[in-house]
N, C-alpha and C positions, 0 to 999 in steps of 0.2 A: 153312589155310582162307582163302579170298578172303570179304569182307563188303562188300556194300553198302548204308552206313550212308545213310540219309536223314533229314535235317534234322538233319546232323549238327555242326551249331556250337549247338543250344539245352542248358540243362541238362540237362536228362536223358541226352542222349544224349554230353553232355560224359562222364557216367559210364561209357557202355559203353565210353567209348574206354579207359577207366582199368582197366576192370575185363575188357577184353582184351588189355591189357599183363601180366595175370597169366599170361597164356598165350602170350607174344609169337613163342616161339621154335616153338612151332605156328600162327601169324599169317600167312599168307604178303602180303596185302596188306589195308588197309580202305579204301576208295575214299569218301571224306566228300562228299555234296552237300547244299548248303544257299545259299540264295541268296546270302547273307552270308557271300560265300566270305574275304574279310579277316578276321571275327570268329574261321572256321573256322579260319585260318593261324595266327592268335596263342595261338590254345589248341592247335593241335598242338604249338607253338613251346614254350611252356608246360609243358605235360605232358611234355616229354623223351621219346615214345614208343621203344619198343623196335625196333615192325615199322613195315613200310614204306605210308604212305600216298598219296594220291592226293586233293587237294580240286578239287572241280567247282562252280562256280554256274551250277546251271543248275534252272529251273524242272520239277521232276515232272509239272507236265500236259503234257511235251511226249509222249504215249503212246510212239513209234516209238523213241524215244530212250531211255527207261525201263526198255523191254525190252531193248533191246540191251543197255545198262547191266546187266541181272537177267541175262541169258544168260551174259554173263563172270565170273560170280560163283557161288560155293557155295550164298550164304544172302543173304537181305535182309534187313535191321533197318528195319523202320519206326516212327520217330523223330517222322515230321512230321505234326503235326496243323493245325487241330483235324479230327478223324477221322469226325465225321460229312458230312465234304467228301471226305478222302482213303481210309478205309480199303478201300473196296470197290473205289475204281478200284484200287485200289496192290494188291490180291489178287489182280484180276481180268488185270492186269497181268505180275504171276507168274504165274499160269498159263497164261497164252501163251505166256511166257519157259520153260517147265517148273523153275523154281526157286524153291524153298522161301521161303517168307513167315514171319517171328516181328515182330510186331507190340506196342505198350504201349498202344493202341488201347479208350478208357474211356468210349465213348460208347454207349449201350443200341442205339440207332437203327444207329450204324453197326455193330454185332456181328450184328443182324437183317438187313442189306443184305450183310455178308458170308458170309453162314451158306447164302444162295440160293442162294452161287457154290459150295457142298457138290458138289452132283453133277461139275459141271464139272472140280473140282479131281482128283475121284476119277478122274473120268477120264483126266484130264493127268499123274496122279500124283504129285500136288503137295501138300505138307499147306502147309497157312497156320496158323498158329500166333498167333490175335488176342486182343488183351488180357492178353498175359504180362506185363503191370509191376505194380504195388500191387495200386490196386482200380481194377480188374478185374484178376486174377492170383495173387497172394497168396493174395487173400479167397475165390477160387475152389477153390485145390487145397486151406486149409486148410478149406473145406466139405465137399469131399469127401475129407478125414480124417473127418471127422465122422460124416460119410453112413457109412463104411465100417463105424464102430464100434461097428454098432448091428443090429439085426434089422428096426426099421422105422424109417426117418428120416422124419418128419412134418412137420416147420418149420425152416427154417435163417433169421437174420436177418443180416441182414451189416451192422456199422457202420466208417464209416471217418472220420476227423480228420483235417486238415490243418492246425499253426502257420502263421502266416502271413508267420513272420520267416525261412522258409524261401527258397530262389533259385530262383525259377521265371520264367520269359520271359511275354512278352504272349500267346502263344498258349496258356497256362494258363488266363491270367486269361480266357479269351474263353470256354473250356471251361467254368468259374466260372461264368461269366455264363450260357452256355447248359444247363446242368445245373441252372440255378435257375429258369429258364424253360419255360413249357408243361408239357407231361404224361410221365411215363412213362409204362411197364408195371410191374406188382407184382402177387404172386399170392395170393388169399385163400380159404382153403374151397375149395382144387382149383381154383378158376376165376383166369385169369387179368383184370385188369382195369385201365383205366390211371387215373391217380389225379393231382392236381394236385402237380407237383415246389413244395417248400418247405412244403410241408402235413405231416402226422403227426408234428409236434414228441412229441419223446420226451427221456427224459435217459439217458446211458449213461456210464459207469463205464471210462472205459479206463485201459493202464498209466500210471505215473509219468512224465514229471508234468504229462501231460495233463489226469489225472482226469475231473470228471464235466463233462460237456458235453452242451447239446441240441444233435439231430441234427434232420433232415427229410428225406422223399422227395426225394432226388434220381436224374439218369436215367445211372447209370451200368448195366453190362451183367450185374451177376450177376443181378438181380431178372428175365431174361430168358434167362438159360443157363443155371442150374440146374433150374429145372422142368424144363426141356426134355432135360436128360442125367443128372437124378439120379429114377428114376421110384420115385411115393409121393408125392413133394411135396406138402403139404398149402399152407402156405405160403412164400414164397421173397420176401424184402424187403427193400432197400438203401436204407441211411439214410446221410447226410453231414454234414460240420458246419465250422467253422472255429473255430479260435483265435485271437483273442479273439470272444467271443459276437454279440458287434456287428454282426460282418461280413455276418454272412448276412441277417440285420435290412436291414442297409443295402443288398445288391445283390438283395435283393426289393422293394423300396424305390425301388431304382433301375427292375427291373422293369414295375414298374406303373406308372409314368411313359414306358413305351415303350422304352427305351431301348437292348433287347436281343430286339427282336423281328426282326429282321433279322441276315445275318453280319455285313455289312460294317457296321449299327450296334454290334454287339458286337465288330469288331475295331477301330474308331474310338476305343469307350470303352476298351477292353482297352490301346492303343496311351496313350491320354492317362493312365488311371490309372496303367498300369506304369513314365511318366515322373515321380510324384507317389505313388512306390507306400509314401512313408510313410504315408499315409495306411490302406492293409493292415497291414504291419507293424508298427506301431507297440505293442508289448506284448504282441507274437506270440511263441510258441517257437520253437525252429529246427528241429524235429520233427514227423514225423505218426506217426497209429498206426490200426490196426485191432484191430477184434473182430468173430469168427464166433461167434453162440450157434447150439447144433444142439439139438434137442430129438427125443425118439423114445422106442422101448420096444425094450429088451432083455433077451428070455430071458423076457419076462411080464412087464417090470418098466419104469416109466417113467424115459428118464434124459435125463440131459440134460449138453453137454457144451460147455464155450465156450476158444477159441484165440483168443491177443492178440498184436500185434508192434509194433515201435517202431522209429523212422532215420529219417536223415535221405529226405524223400522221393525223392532222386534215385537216390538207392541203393537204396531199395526199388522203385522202378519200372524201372530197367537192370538191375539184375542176375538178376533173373528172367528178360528176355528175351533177354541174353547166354547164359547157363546154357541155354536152349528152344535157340539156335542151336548151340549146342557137341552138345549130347543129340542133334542131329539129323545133324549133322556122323558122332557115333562110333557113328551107326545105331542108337540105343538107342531110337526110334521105328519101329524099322523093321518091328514086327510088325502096325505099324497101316497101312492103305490109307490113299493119298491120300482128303486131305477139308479143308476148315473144324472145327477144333479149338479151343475153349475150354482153358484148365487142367482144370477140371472132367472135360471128356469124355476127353481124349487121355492124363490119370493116373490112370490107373483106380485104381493102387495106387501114391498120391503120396508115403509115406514115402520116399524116397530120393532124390527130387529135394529135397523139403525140407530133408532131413539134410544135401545138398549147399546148399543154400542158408547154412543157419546154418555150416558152415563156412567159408562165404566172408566170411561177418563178419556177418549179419544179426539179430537178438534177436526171437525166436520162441519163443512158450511154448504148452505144451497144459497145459491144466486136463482132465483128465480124472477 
């Protein structure tokens, strides 16, 4: 399999390279671009990879070049955010190129700007595969476990946690910033409607030893792909949070002082905090985790069912969408047409991608 990884020196996608070295000897090359093609050199150096690589600095808005890039390649990994900039061009992209897209792409806004490019895709015969990391990812196929195991699925809530002693790059924190910012969508009583991000404090209970944490509206993509591929939806609503309690206080905080109404204000601050990033970390876990609660009636009967998982976050957002790339590689997608695919829509019947999931090391529980 040829990949072409983009943004491929930040954490996360540090992980896909590790976690395609489990497969090396079916690797035929991974072509790394990211601007910061030194950083990239020293963690291939690092990692001792198996297969054979290829780093490029070179900027993705260059279009003409991107494609050509995607042409010589199997599959794309998109790595590089923040995705409500990139994910639509980088799909739209691939389908010019006719090659498959798998994306970790957690932004509401851009999952809705990639979802337009549905027809086009079908027609190129190109699936794009957006949002396969955490949340958006995880929290999607383990919702439609949920969905599955019921006779009417009515309410799904999706929470997710992030420690904050966790290694994530400035392009995290920018995502941070802008997921606490402005409005989502979230769906209430069958109506869709959008609601102010960092509003709907709640307390939620996840695994050890996260525990109980308030979460708030944030604008991640499940609160807008589930209604729209799991039909019945009564409600569908993505909550977030951080550890320690603080943080989120404080970058709504920062918010309302202006400070993240712009990109380029939010990659300024993102840029100075992640040089001072004690100021996050400080009393953080090194862990994130989710929960899906699913609510519904089965056989007559009201039930209700909730899924939790726990890692560190780099691992939970690569290896989902290593795993989407490989699935696609040994045509285990191939009964689906070209399209724009969620988890949600394109697992109809997700046990098995999951069963692979937790074998590759990830800690996923069903409470059923």
């Amino acid at each position: 399999m040829k990949v072409l990884l983009l943004g491929g020196a930040g954490d996360m996608a540090v992980e896909a390279l590790r976690e395609l070295n489990r497969d090396a000897k079916d690797v035929e090359l991974v072509t790394i671009v990211d601007l910061n093609a030194p950083k990239a050199e020293a963690t291939v150096k690092d990692l001792g990879l198996a297969y054979r690589t290829e780093i490029v600095g070179h900027d993705i808005f260059d279009a003409e070049w991107l494609r050509g890039q995607a042409k010589a390649h199997d599959v794309v990994l998109g790595f590089a955010g923040p995705f409500y900039k990139t994910e639509a061009y980088c799909a739209q992209t691939c389908i010019e190129a006719k090659t498959n897209y798998v994306s970790i792409a957690d932004d509401y806004d851009a999952f809705l700007a990639a979802l337009e490019l549905d027809d086009a895709a079908k027609k190129a015969k190109v699936k794009i595969l957006t949002g396969f990391g955490n949340s958006p990812g995880i929290t999607q196929i383990l919702a439609r476990k949920g969905y599955n195991s019921m006779d009417q699925c009515r309410r799904i809530n999706v929470n997710w946690a992030a420690g904050s002693n966790e290694a994530v790059g400035a392009t995290n924190l920018i995502h941070l910033f802008y997921i606490f910012h402005g409005t989502t969508l979230q769906t209430f009583r069958g109506k869709e409607m959008a609601v102010k991000t960092g509003d709907g404090r709640k307390m939620v209970e996840f695994p050890y030893p996260m525990g109980w944490l308030p979460v708030y509206y944030t604008g991640h993509a499940e609160s807008v792909s589930l209604p729209r591929n799991l039909p019945g939806l009564e409600e569908a609503t993505v909550h977030g949070g951080v550890q320690p309690p603080y943080i989120p206080m404080l970058v709504k905080g920062f918010n309302k002082l202006g400070l993240f109404e712009t990109h380029e204000r939010r990659r300024k601050a993102a840029n100075f905090f992640h040089r001072i990033d004690s100021i996050f970390t400080a009393g953080g876990l090194d862990k994130s985790v989710g929960r899906i609660d699913v609510y519904g009636i089965d056989e007559g009967r009201a039930v209700y069912r909730y899924y939790t998982y726990i890692g560190h976050i780099a691992q939970l957002t690569a290896l989902p969408a290593v795993q989407a790339a490989w699935w696609l590689k040994k045509g285990k997608f191939n009964a689906k047409p070209g399209g724009v695919y969620s988890g949600d829509r394109i697992l109809t019947e997700p046990d098995e991608f999951l069963t692979e999931l937790i074998q590759r090391g990830l800690e996923i529980y069903y409470h059923e």
